[in-house]
N, C-alpha and C positions, 0 to 999 in steps of 0.2 A: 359409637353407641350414644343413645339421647335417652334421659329420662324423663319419665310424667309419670303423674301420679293420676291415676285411672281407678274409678271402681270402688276407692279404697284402697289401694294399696296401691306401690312403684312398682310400673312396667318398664322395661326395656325396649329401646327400637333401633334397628338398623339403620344410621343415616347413610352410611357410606360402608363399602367392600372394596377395600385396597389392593387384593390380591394373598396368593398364600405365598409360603417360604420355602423352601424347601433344602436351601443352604443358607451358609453365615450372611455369604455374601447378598443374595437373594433378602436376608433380614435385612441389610441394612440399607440397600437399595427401599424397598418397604418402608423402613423407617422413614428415609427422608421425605419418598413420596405420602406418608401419611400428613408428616407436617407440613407440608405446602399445603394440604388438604383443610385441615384444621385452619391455616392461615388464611385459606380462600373463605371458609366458611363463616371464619369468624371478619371478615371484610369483604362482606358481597357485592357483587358488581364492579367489583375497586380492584383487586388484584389479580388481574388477567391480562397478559398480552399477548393472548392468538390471534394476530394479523391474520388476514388469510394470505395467500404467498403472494396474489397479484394486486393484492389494496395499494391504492395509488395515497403515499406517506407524506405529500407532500403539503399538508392541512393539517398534517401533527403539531403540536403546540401543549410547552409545561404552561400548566395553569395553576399551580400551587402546589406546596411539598407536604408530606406528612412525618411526624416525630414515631415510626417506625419503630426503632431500637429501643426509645423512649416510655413507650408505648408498654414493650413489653416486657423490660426490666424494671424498671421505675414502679408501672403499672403493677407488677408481679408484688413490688414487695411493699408497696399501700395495699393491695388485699391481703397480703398475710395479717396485716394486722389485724383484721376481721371487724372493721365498724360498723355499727349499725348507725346509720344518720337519717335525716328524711331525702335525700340523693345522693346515694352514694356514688354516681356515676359522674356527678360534676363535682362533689368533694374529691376524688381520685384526679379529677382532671386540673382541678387548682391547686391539689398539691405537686402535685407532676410539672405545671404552668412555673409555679413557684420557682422550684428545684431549675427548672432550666433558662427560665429568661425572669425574674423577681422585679416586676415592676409593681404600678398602680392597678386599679383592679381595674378599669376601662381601658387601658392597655393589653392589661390580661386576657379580656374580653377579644379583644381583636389577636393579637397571640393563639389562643386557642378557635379560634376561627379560620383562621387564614394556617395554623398547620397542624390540626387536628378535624379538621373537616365539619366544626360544630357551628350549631346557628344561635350564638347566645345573643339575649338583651340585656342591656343594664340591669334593665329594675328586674330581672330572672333574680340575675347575681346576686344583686342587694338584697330580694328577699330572702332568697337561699340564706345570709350570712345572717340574717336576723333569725332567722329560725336555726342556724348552726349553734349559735350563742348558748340559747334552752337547752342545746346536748350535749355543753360543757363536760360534764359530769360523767353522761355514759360514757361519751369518745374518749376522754381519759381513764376510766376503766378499761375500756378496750385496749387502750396503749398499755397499760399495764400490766394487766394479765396474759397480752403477748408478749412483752418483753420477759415476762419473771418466768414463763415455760418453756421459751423457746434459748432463753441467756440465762438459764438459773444460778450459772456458776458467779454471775456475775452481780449476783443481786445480794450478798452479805455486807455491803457498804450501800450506803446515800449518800453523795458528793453534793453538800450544798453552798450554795451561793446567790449574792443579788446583783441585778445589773438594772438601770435607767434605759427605759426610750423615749425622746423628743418627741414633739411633734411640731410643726411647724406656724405655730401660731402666737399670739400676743395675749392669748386671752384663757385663764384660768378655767376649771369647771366650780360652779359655784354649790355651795353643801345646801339641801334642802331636807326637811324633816325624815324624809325614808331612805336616804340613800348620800355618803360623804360624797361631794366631785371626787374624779378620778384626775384629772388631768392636772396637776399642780406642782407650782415651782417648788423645788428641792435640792438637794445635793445631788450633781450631775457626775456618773461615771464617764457621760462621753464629755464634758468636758463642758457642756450649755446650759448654765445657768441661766442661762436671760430667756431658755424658753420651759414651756410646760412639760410635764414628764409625765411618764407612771412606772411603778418600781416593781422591778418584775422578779419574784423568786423561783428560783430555780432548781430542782434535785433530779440527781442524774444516776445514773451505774454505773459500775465499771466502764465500761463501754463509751458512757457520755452518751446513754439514750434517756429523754424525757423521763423519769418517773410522777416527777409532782412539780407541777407551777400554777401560781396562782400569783393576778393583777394587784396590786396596792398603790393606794393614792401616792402621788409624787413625790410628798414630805413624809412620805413615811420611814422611819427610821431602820435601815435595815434587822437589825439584829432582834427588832420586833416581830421579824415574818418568819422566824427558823420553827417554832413551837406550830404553827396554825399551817405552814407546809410538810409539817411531819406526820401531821395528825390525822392530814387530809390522805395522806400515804397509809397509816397503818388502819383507819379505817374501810379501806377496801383489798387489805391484803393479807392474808394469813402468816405473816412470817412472826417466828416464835423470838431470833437475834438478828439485831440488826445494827449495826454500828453507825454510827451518824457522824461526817466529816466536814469541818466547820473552818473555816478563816478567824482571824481572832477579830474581826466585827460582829459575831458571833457570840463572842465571851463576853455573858455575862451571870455573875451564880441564880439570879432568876432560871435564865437558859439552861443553864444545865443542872441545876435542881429538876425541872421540867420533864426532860430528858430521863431522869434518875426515876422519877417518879410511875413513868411511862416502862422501864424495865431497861431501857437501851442504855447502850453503850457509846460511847462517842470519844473524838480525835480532834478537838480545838485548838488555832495557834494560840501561843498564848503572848498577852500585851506583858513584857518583863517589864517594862519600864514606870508598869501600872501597880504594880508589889508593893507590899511595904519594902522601906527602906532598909532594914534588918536583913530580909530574903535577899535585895538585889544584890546587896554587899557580899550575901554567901555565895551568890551564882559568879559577881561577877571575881571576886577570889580561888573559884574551882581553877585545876590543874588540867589542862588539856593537852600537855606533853604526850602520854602515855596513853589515854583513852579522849576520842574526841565523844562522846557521847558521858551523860552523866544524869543524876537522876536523884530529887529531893522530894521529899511527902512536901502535899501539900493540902490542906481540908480534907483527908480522908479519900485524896487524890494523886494520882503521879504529875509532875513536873519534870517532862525528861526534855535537859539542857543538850544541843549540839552545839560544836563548834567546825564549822570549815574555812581553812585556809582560801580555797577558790573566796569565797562568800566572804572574809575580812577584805582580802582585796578589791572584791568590788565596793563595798564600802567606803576603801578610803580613796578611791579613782572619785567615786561620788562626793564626795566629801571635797576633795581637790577642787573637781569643777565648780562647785558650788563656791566655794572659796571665792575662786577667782572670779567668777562674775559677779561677787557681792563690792572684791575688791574695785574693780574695772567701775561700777556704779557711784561708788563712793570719791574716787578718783574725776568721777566726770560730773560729780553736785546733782547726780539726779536726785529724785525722789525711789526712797527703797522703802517697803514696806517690812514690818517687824519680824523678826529674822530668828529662826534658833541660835545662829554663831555669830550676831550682830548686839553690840552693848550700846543703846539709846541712852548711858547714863549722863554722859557729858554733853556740855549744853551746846556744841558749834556742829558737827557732825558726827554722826555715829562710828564704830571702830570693828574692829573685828576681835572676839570674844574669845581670847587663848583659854580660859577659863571653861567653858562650853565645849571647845574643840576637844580639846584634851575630857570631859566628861563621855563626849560623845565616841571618842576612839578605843574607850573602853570596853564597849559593845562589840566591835567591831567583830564580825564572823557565829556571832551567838545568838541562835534562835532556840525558842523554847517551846511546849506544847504540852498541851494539858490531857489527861483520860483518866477513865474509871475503867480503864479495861485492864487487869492485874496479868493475866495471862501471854499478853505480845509481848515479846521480847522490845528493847528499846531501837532497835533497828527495821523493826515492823509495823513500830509506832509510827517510824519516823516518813519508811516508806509509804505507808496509805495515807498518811496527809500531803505525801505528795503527788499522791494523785489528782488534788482539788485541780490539776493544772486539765484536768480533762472538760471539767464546768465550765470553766473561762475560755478551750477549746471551745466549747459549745453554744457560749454566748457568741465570740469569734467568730464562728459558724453559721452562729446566726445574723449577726451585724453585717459581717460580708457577702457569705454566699444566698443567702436568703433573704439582705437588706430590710430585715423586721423593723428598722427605723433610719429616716423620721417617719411616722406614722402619722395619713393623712387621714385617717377615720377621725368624726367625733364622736360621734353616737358609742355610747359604752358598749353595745350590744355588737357591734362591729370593729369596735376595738379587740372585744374579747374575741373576737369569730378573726380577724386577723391574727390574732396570737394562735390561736388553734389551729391553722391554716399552718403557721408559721413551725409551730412544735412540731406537727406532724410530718412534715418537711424535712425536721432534723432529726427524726429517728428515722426516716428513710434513706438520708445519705448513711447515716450511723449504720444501718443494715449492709447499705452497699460497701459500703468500707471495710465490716466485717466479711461481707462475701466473697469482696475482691482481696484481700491482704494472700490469702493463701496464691494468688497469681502473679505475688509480686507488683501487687497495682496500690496508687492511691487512691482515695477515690475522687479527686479531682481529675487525676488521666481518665479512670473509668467514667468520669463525667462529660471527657472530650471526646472519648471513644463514642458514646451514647449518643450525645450531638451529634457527631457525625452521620450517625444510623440513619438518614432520612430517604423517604420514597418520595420519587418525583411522581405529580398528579398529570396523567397526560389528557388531551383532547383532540378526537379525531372526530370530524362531522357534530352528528349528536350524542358520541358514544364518549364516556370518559374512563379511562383504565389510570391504573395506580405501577408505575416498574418497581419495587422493590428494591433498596439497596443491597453491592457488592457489599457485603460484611467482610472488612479485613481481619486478619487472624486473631488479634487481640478482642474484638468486638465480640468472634465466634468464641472466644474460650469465655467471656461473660458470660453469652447465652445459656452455654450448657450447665455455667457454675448453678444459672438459676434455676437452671432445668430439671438440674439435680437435683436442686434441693425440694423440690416442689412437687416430686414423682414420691 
């Protein structure tokens, strides 16, 4: 059936009569042949191969494949989201592009042309990203408010965090009267300092799907962007509690005044070694014999101390290595630069600092974490901050499977529309992941399986057909999972 809207009001129309039923079996025969139907319909001219029986085959020839599986998993679950953009149908296809081959966007361009059947040009693309930029705003509402109705259970925490992307250039962006540059040298989480950056915050769900990210200039300090990505979240969201989960770059009593202020609740690690000395002295005197967990007021706040044996051992393993290459350097007259467990007091060579060592092995296995939430027991506290390992999953996810950096845009307007591109990418693995976990899949199998899915494009005379691929079993139980969900 097809609808239009006639007259004023929706009519109904018969595109096609599959046949009736009349037993089970009779149904399900019916069934499949509907779907081939719908499959033809929705790829016309393209997937058909009635040879007739004496067509001479010997002028058949592939001529390019198509991302089939891709197509219509991938594809399936960017319409869930429900965006509204000014093309939604090449925003679906770059994020699909993305998810499967994460190159440059002229890359891209020939990627979804050669196995997607599309005729793009450059300057399409490039317009398209400058006018995606402008929809900042909605398209992240739209992520929103499908993730918080379709994952509701999952939306009582914000997992926030920041992360750095490069780009590969020598040259700052320079600040002009209406607008700071964005691209500027900073503290590099990947590691390159010598190039330009921008600091990207990040807040996730349960789940580790986008909720709120927004761009900051290179040197911006992270623990600056926790307040202005939360705000940018509860402005377009109706929720009454929400707990906010924080890294101790995060801790600062501005932050969480902030926070307070705002009605929320929050889970920040906390800097111990940043206390006064009075407090450290009492944490670091607790009794962890009998209870590994422990818990001291602090401003009108919990302070709950853990101690794990696995977590001191890694400590002092770190601690060891560390040791020994300071040793090894010193032994060989290099040059060492100024060292927590190295003492510069004496005037010929520097020493290793038993003094330090021994301060430092006092810590050993004890971390600590701050909230205003009176209600969690100290083992609930302890487990949803560590969930923040799902954010940095997410960054991960983004750095590798997605390669969000180094980022070759300059133009802010397509830096931002690259990030957008990029987000949306990662609530759609994040979807598949959740789709597929019930099948026993990761979603990286399920991203092989996907791949695989391709229709070869054939060529006979002037006529060109599409074969459909064999879908092996694991590919068919994706299908359906989608199918399910989506009936």
């Amino acid at each position: 059936m097809d609808k239009r809207f006639e007259d004023g009001t929706w009519k109904k129309k018969l595109v096609r009569h599959i046949g009736t039923a009349k037993s089970e079996l009779d149904l399900k025969l019916l069934d499949e042949k509907a779907k081939e139907a719908l499959f033809e319909l929705k790829h016309k001219n393209q997937l058909t191969l009635e040879f007739p029986s004496k067509a001479d085959l010997t002028g058949l020839r592939t001529i390019g494949e198509y991302h089939q599986g891709a197509d219509l998993v991938l594809g399936a679950l960017v319409d869930r989201i429900g965006i509204s953009s000014p093309n939604n149908s090449l925003l679906r296809q770059l994020v699909i592009a993305r998810i499967l081959s994460p190159v440059s966007k002229i890359r891209t361009i020939s990627f979804l042309n050669q196995s997607f059947g599309t005729h793009l040009e450059k300057d399409q693309v490039y317009r398209f990203l400058d006018n995606l930029s402008k929809s900042q705003d909605e398209i992240l509402q739209s992520l929103r408010k499908h993730i918080t109705t379709s994952y509701p259970a999952s939306f009582n925490f914000i997992l926030y965090d920041v992360s750095t992307l490069y780009f590969e250039t020598d040259h700052d962006d320079e600040d002009n009267i209406a607008i700071a540059g964005l691209r500027k040298r900073g503290y590099s989480k990947d590691k390159r300092d010598d190039l330009p950056q921008v600091v990207l915050g990040l807040g996730v769900n349960a789940l580790g799907m986008p909720l709120t990210y927004r761009l900051y200039p290179g040197n911006t300090y992270e623990g600056s962007t926790l307040i202005s990505g939360i705000d940018d979240t509860l402005k377009s969201l109706n929720q009454a509690s929400l707990t906010v989960v924080g890294d101790a770059g995060m801790l600062s009593d501005k932050n969480l005044c902030a926070l307070e202020e705002r009605g929320l609740t929050y889970i920040v690690g906390a800097r111990l070694k940043s206390l006064p000395k009075s407090l450290q002295e009492e944490i670091l005197n607790l009794d962890f014999s009998l209870e590994m967990t422990k818990e001291i007021p602090y401003r009108n706040r919990r302070l709950v101390i853990s101690y794990s044996p696995s977590r001191a051992k890694r400590a002092i393993s770190q601690r060891k290595r560390s040791v020994a290459r300071l040793e090894l350097l010193i032994s060989k007259n290099q040059a060492i630069r100024k060292h927590q467990y190295l003492d510069f007091t004496i005037k010929d060579k520097p020493k290793i600092d038993q003094v330090a060592l021994e301060a430092a092995s006092r810590w050993d296995g004890i971390k600590g974490y701050v909230t205003n939430n009176f209600t969690m027991t100290q083992a609930e506290v302890i487990e949803h901050y560590r969930d923040l390992y799902k954010v940095e999953q997410s960054f991960r996810m983004s750095k590798t499977d997605l390669r969000i950096r180094p980022t070759f845009h300059f133009r802010q307007r397509r830096i931002e529309a690259h990030v957008i591109i990029c987000m949306l990418s990662l609530c759609v693995l994040r979807m598949l992941e959740f789709q597929v976990r019930p099948l026993g899949l990761t979603y990286k199998k399920a991203l092989d399986e996907i791949r695989s899915a391709k229709a070869a494009i054939l060529e006979l005379g002037d006529q060109t057909f599409v074969a459909p691929p064999k879908y092996r079993p694991v590919m068919q139980q994706i299908l359906r999972s989608i199918e399910s969900n989506d009936n």
